[in-house]
Each structure stands twice: as structure tokens, then as C-alpha cells.
C-alpha positions as CSV (number, residue, x, y, z in Angstrom):
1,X,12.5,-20.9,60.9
2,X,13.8,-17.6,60.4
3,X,17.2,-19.1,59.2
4,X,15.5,-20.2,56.1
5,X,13.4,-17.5,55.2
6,X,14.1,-13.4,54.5
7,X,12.2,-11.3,56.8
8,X,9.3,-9.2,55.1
9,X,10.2,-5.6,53.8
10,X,9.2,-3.0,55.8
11,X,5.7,-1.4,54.5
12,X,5.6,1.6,53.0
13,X,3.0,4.1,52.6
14,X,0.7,4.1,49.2
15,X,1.7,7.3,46.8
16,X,-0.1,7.0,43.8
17,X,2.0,8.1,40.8
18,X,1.3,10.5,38.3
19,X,2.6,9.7,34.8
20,X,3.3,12.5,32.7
21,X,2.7,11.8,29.0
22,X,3.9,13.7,26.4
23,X,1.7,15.9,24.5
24,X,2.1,15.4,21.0
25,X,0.3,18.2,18.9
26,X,-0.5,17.7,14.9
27,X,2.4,18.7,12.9
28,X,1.4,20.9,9.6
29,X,3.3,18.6,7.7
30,X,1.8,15.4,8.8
31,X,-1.4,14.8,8.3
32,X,-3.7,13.3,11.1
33,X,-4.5,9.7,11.3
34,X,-8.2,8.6,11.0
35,X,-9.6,5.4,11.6
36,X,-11.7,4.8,8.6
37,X,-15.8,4.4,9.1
38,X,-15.9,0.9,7.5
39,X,-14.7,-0.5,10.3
40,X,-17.3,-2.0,12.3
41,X,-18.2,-4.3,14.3
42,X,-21.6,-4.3,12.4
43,X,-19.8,-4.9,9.1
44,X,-18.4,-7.7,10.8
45,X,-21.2,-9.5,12.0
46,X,-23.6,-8.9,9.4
47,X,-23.0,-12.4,7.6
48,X,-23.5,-14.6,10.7
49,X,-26.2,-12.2,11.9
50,X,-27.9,-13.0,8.4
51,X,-27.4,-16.8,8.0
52,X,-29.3,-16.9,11.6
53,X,-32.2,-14.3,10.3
54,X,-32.5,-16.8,7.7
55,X,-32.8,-19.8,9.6
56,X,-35.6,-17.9,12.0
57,X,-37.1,-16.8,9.1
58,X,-37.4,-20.7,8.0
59,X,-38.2,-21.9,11.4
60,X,-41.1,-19.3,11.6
61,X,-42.1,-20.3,8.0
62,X,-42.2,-24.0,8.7
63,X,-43.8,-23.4,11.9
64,X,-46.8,-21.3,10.4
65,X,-47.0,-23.6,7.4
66,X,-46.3,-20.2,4.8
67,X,-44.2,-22.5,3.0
68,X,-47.0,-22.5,0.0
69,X,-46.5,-19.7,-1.2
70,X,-42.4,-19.6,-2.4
71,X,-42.6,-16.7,-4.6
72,X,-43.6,-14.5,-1.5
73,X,-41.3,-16.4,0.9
74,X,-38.5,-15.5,-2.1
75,X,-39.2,-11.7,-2.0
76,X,-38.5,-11.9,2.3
77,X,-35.5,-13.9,1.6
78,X,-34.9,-11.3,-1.1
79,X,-35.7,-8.6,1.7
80,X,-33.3,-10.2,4.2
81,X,-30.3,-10.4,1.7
82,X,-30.7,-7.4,0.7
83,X,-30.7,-6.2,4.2
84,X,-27.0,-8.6,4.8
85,X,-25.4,-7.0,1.7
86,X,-26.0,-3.7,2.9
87,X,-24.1,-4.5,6.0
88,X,-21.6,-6.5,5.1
89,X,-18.6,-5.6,3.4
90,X,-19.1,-6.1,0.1
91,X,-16.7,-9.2,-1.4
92,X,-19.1,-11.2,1.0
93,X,-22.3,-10.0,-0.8
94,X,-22.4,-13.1,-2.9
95,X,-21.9,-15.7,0.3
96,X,-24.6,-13.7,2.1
97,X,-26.9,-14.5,-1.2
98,X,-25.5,-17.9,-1.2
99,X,-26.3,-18.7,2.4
100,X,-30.1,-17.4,2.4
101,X,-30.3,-19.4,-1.3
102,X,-29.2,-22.5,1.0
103,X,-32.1,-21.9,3.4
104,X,-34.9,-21.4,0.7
105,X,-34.0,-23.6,-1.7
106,X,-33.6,-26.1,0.9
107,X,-36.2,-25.6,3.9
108,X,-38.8,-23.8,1.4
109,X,-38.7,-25.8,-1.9
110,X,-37.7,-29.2,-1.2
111,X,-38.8,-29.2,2.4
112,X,-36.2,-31.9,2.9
113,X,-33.2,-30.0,3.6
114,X,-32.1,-31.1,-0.2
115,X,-30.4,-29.0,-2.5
116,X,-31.0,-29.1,-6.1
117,X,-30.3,-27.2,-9.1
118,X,-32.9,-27.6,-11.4
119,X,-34.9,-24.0,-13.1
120,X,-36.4,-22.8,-10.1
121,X,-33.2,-23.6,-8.0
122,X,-31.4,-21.5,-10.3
123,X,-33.9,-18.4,-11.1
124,X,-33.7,-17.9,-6.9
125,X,-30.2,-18.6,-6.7
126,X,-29.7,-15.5,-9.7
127,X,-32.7,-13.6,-7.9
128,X,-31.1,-13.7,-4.4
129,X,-27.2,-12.9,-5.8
130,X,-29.0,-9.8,-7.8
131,X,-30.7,-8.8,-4.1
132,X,-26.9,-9.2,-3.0
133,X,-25.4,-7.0,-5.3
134,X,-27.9,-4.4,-5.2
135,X,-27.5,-3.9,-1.5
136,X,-23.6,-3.9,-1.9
137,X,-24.0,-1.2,-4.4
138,X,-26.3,0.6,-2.5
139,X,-23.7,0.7,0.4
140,X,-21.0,1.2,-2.0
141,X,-22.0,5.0,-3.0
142,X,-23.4,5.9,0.7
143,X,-19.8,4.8,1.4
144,X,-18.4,6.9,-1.4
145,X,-20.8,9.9,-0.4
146,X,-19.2,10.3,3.2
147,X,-16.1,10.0,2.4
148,X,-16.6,13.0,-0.2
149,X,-18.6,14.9,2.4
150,X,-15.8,14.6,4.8
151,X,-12.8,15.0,2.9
């Protein structure tokens, strides 16, 4: 057996090793990097976070029977988008509006998860991408202020 197989290394004792690394200093010439504050893992997730607020907003609705009353379950949806665009960066503003339009228009107006476009279909559909762009403008300048504040 011992024909067929090299014998083991001898074992050595542990030394744990100490890398050096160099220290690289700021050169007046080159300017630091930053990483820039937009990126976030909020900004990432606020559109899946928001299609699943709106679907536990609907399953709370349907569940309490507040679907009656669609101009007040419009101004939560309205609160909830508005909340989304905030978050989210803001080219997906409109499918954050787009996705809580799905939910009320389907779950809250037609009750049959139908979609439709007929007047009211349309004045919450403009209603929730106004909510949308609000909240992306809103984020827009608080963006624009920091980055004047720190620079």
C-alpha cells in the first residue's frame, strides 16, 4: 500500500500571516471617489415592496367590505403611490402608478379582477400617475438639495 500512495507531508506549525497593504493617500490632483446616495437598496425595492402594499391594502379592503366607498379607497391608493414614487427611482414612477391602478381598478371597481377602461377607469388611472409624478418630483429636489449641500 505504500507503493501506491505518497506519504503525508510532515506538519507544520500554524503562522498566521500578516499582509501588508499599501496605503494609498488622496492625491491633490485626483479627486476622491464617492459612491453616490441614490444607491439603495431601498430605491430598489420600493416597486415590489409597493405592488405587495397594494395587494394587502386590497386584501384588507375586501376583507372589511370598505370597498363602497372608491373615492376614499382612491385617495389610500393615491397615499400608497405616492409613498412608492418617493422611493423608487424615478423612470419607474409611472409603473408604480400603473401597478396600484391595476389593483383598484380591478379588486375595488369591478370586484372581479377585470380591467376596463371606461371614465372612471381612466380619471384613476390619470389620478394615480399624477400621485406618481408628484412623489418623483418631490424626491427629485430633496435629491438635488443634498447634493448642493454636500458639494
Amino acid at each position: 500500500m505504500t507503493t501506491l500512495h505518497r506519504p503525508a507531508p510532515p506538519l507544520r506549525p500554524y503562522r498566521p500571516r500578516t499582509t501588508q497593504f499599501p496605503q494609498v493617500r488622496p492625491s491633490a490632483t485626483q479627486p476622491a471617489q464617492r459612491v453616490p446616495p441614490d444607491r439603495t437598496l431601498a430605491r430598489d425595492l420600493a416597486l415590489p415592496l409597493g405592488a405587495v402594499g397594494a395587494a394587502l391594502l386590497v386584501t384588507a379592503l375586501l376583507l372589511t367590505g370598505a370597498t363602497a366607498h372608491p373615492s376614499a379607497v382612491l385617495a389610500l391608493f393615491v397615499l400608497l403611490t405616492l409613498a412608492v414614487a418617493l422611493r423608487t427611482r424615478p423612470a419607474l414612477a409611472p409603473v408604480a402608478a400603473l401597478a396600484s391602478w391595476m389593483f383598484y381598478d380591478g379588486f375595488v371597481l369591478h370586484q372581479h379582477s377585470e380591467l376596463a377602461f371606461h371614465a372612471p377607469d381612466r380619471t384613476s388611472l390619470l389620478i394615480l400617475l399624477l400621485a406618481a409624478a408628484t412623489g418623483a418630483g418631490c424626491a427629485a429636489v430633496v435629491r438635488a438639495v443634498r447634493r448642493r449641500s454636500v458639494g
